[in-house]
Backbone as ProteinMPNN parsed JSONL, in Angstrom:
{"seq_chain_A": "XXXXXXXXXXXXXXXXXXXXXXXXXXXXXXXXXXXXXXXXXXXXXXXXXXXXXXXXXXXXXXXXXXXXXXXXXXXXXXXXXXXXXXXXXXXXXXXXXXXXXXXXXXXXXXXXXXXXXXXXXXXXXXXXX", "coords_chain_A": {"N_chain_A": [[66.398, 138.111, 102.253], [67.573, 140.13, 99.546], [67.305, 142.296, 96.765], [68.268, 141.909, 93.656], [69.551, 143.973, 91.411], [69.342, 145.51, 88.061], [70.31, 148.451, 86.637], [70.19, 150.599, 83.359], [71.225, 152.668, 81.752], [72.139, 155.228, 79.231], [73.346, 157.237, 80.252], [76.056, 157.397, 82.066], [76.501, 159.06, 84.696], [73.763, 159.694, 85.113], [73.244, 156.787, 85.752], [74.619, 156.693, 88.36], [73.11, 158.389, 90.16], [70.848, 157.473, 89.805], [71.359, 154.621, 90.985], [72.461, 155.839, 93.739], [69.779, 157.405, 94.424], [68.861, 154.703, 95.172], [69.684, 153.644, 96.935], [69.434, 155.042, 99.192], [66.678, 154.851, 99.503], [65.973, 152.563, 101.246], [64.863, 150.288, 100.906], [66.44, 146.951, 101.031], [69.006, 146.16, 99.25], [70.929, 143.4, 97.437], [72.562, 143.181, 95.521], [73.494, 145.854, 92.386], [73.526, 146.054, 89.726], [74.878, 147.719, 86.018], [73.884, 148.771, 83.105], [74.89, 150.004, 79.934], [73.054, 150.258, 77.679], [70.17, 148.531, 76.042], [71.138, 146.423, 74.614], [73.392, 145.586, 76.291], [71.983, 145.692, 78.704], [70.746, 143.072, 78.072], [72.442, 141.421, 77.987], [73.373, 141.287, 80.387], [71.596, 140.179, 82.101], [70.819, 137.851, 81.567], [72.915, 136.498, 81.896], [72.687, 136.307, 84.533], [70.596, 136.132, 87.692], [68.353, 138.715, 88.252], [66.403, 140.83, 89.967], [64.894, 143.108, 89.328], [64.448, 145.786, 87.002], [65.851, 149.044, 86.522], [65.43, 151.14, 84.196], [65.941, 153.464, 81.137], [64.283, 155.397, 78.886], [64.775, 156.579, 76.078], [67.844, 155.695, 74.552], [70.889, 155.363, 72.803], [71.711, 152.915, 70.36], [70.471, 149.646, 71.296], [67.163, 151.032, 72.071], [65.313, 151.606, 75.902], [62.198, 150.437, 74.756], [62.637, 148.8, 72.816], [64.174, 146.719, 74.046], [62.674, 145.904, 76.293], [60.648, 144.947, 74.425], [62.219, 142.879, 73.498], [63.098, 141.304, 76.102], [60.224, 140.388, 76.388], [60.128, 138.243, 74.767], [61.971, 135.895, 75.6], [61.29, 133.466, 77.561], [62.777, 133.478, 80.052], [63.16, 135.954, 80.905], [60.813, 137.368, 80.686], [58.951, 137.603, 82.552], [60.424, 139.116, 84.566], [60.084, 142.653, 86.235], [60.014, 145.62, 85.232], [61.026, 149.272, 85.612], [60.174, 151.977, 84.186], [62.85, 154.867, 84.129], [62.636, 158.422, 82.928], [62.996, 160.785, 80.985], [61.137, 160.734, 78.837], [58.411, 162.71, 76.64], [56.372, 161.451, 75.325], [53.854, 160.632, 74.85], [53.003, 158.58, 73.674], [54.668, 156.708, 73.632], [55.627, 156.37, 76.25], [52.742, 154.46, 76.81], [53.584, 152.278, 74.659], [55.578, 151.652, 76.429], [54.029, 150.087, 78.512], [52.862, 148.435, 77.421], [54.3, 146.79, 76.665], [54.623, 145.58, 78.846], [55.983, 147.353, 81.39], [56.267, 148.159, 84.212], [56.009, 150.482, 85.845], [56.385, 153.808, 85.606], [58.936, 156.804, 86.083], [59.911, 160.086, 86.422], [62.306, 161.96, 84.954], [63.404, 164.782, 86.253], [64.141, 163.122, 88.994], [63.204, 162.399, 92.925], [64.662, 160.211, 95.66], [62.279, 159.206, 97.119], [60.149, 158.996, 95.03], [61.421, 156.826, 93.612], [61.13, 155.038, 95.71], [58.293, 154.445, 96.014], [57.133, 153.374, 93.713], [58.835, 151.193, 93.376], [57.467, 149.646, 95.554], [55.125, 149.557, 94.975], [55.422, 147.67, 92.38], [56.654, 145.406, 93.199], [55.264, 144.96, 95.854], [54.458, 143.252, 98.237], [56.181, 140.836, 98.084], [58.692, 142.196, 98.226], [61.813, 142.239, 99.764], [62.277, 141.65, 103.399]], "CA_chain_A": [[66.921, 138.147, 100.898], [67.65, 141.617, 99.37], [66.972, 142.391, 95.166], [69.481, 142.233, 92.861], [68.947, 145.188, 90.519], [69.875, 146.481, 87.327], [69.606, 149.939, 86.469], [70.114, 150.75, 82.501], [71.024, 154.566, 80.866], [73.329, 155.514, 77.949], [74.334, 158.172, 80.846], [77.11, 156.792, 83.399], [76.307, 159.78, 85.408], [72.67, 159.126, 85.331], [73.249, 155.403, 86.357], [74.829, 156.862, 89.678], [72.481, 159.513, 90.494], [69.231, 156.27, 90.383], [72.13, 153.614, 92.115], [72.726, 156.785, 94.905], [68.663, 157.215, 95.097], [68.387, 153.38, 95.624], [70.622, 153.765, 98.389], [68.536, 155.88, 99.779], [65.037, 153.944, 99.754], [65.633, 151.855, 102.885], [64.912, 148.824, 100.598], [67.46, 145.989, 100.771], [69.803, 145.794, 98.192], [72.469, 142.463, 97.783], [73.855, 144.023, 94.113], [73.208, 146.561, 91.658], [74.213, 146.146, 88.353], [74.737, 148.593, 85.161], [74.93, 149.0, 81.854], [74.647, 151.478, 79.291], [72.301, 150.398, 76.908], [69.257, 147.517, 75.9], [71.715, 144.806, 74.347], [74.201, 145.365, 77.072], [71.255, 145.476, 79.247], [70.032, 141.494, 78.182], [73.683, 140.547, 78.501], [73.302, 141.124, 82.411], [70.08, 139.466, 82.271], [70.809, 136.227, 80.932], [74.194, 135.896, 82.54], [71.963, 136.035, 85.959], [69.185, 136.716, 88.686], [68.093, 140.042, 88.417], [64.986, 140.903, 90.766], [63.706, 144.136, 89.261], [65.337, 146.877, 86.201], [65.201, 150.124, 86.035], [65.818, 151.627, 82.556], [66.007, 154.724, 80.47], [63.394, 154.666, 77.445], [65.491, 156.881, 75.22], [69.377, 155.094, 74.312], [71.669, 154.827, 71.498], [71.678, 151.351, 70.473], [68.506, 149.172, 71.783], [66.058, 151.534, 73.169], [63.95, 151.042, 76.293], [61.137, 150.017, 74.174], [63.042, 147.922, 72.323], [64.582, 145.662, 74.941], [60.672, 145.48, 76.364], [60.23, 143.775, 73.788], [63.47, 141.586, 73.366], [62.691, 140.757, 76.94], [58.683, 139.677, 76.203], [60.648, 137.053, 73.697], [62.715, 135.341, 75.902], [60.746, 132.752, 78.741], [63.273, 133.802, 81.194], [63.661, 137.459, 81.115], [59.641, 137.701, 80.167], [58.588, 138.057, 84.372], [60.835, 140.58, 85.438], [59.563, 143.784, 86.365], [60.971, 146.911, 84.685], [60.643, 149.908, 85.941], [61.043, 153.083, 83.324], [62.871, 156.097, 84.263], [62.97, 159.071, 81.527], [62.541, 162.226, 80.301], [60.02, 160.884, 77.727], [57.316, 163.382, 77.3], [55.707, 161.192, 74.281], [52.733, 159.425, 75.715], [52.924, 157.115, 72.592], [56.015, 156.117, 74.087], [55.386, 155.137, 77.508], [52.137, 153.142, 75.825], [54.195, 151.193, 74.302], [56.378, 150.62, 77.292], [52.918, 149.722, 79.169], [52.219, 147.75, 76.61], [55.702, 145.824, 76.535], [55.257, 145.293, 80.287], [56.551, 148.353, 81.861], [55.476, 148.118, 85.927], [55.579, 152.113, 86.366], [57.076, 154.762, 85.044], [59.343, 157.356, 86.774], [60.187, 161.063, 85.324], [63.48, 162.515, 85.364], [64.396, 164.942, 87.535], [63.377, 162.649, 90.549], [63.314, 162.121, 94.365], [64.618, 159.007, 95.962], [60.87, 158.408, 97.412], [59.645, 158.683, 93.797], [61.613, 155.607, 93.271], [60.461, 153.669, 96.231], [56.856, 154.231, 95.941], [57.172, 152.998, 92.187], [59.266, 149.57, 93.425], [56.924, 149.21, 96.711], [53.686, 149.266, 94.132], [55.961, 147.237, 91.764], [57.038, 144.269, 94.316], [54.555, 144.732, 96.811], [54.481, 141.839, 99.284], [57.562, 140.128, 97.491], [59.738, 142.639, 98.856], [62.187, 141.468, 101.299], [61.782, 142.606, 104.701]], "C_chain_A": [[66.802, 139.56, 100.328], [67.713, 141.402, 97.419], [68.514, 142.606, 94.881], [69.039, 142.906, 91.712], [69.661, 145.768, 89.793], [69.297, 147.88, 87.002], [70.379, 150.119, 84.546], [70.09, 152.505, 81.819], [72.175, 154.554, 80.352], [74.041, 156.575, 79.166], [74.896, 157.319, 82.279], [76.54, 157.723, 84.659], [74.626, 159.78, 86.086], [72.021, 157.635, 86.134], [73.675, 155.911, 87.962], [74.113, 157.707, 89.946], [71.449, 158.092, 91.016], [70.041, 155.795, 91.357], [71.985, 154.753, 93.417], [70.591, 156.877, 95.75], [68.453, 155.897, 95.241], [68.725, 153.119, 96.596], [69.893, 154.412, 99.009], [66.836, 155.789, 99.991], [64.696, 153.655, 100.982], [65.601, 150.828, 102.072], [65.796, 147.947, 100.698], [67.708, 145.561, 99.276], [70.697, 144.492, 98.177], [73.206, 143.446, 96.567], [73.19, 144.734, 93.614], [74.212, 146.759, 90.42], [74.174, 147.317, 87.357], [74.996, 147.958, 84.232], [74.284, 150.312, 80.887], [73.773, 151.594, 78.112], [71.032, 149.027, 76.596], [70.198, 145.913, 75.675], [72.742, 144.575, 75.621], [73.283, 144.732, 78.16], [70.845, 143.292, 79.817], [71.358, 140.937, 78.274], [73.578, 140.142, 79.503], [72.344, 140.395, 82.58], [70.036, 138.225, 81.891], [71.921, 135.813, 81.598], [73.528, 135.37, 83.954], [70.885, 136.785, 86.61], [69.259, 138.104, 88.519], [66.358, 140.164, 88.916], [64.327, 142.238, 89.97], [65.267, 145.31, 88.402], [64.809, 148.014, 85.836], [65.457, 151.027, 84.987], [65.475, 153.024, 81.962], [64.979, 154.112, 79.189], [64.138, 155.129, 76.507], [67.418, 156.414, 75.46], [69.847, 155.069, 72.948], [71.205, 153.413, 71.067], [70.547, 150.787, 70.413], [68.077, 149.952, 72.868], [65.368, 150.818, 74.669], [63.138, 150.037, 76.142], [61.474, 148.947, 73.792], [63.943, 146.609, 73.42], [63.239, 145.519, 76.176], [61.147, 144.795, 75.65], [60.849, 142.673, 73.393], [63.246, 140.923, 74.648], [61.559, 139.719, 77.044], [59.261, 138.201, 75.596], [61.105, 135.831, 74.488], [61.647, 135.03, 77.678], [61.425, 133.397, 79.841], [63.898, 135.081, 82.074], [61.857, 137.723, 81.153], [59.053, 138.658, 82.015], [59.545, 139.106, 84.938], [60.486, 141.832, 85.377], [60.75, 144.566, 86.395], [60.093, 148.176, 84.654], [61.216, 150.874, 85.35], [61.059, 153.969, 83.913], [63.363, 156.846, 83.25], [62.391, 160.3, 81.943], [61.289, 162.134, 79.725], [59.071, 161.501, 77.973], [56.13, 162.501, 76.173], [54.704, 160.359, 74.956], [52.654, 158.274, 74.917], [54.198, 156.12, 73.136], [55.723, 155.198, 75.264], [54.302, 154.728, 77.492], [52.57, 152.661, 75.74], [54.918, 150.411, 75.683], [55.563, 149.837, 78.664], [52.63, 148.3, 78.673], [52.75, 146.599, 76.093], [55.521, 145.219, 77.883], [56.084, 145.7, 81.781], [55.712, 148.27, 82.906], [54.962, 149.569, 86.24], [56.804, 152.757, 85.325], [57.704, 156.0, 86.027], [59.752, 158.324, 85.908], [61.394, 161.78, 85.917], [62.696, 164.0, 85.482], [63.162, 163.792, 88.348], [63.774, 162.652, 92.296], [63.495, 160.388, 94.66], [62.863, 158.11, 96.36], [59.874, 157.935, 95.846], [60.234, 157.201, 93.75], [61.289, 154.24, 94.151], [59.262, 153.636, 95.86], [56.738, 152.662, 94.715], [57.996, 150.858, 92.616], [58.676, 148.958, 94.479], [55.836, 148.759, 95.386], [54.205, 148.053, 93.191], [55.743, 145.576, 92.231], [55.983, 143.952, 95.392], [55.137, 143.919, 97.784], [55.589, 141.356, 99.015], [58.713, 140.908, 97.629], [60.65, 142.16, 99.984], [62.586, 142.314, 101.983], [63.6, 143.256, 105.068]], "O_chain_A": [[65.812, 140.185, 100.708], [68.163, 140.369, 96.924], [69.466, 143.132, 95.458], [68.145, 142.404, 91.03], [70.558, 146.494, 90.22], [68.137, 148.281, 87.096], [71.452, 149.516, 84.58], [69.138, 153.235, 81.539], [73.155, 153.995, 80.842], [75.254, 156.755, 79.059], [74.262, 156.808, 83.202], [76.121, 157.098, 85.633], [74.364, 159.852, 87.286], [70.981, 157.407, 86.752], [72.947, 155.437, 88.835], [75.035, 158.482, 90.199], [71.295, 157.73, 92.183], [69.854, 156.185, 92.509], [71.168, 154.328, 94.234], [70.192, 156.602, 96.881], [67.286, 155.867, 95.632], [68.112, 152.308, 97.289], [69.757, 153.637, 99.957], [66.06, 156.572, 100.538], [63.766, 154.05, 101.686], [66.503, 150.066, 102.418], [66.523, 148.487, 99.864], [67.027, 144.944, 98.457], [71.401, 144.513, 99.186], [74.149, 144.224, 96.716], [72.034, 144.69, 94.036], [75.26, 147.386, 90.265], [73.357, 148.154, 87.742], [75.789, 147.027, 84.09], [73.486, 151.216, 81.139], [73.629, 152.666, 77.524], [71.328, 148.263, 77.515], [70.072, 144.818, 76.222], [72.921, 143.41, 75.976], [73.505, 143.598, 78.586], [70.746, 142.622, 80.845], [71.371, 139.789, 78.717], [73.625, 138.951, 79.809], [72.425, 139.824, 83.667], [68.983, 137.593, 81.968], [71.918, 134.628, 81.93], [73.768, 134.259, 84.424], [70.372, 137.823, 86.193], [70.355, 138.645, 88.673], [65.38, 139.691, 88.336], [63.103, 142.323, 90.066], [66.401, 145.552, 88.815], [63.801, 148.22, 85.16], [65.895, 152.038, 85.535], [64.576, 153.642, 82.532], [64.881, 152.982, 78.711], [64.441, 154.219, 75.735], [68.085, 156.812, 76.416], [69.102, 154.735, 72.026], [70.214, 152.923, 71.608], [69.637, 151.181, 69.684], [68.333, 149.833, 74.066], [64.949, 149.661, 74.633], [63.074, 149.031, 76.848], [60.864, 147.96, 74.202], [64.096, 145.495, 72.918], [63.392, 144.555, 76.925], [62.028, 143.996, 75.965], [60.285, 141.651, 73.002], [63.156, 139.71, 74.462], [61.666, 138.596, 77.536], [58.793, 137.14, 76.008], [60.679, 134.738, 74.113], [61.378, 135.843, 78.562], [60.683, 133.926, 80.669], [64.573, 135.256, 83.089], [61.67, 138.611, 81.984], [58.893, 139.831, 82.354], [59.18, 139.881, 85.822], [60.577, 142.276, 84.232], [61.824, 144.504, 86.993], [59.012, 148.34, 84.088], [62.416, 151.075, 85.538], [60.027, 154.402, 84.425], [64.3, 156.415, 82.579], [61.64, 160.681, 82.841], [60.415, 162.989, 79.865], [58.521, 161.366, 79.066], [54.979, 162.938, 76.213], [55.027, 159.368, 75.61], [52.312, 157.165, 75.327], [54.399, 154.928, 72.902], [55.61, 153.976, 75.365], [54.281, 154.183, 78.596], [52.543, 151.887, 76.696], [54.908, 149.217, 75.981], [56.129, 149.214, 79.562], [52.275, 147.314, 79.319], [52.225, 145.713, 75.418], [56.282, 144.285, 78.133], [56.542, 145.043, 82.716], [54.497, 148.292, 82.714], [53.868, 149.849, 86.73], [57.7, 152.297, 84.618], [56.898, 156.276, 86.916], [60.016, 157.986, 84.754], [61.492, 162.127, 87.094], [61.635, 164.28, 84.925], [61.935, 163.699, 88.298], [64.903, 163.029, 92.613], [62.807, 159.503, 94.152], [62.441, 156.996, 96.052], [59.179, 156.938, 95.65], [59.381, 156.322, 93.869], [61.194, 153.062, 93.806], [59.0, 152.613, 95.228], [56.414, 151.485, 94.872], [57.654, 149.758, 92.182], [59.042, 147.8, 94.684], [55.863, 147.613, 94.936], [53.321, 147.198, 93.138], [54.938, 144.768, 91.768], [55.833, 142.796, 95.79], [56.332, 143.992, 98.068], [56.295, 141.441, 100.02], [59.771, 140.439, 97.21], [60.187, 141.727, 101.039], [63.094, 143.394, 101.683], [63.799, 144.042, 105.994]]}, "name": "protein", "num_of_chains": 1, "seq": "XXXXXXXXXXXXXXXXXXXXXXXXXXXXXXXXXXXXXXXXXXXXXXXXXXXXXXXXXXXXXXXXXXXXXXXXXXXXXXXXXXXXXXXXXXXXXXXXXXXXXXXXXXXXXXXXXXXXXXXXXXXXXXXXX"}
């Protein structure tokens, strides 16, 4: 069985740069979804399965932070592991997104291995082979 994975950034260009390093993990993928911001975000997330999201903390619209915590709300979004990638240099920031439920944190510019480590520690064992 392979993750089905959204990825989340106000930048289009940014969304293919993570999708391109996910490709580049080795992990098994089946899909990889987008969108461009928090509410678009819980659209994808309620419509269906999503194994694991990786998100921007700063967006137009609903933040990061703020879809944390629209997530925490909702029984069936609450368990998925979200994994922030950002710029943010505010430590109050990624607190909060610790503090919402945030698995790891990842810092733009990155390396594809940056992003496995972060979804190996994430998933662990529940990875599929």
């Amino acid at each position: 069985m392979a993750l089905k994975v959204l990825v989340v950034d106000d930048s289009a260009v940014i969304r293919k740069v993570v999708i391109r390093a996910l490709s580049q993990t080795g992990i098994a993928m089946d899909e990889v979804k987008q969108a461009g911001d928090g509410n678009e975000a819980l659209g994808v997330l309620r419509a269906g399965k999503i194994d694991l999201v990786l998100s921007d903390i700063n967006m137009p619209g609903m933040d990061g932070i703020q879809m944390l915590a629209a997530m925490q709300e909702e029984p069936t979004l609450k368990g998925i592991p979200v994994i922030m990638i950002t710029t943010e240099g505010s430590q109050s920031k990624v607190m909060d997104a610790a503090k919402l439920g945030a698995k790891g944190l990842v810092r733009k510019p990155f390396v594809p291995e940056q992003i496995k480590q972060k979804i190996v520690e994430c998933l662990g064992a529940s990875l599929p082979a």
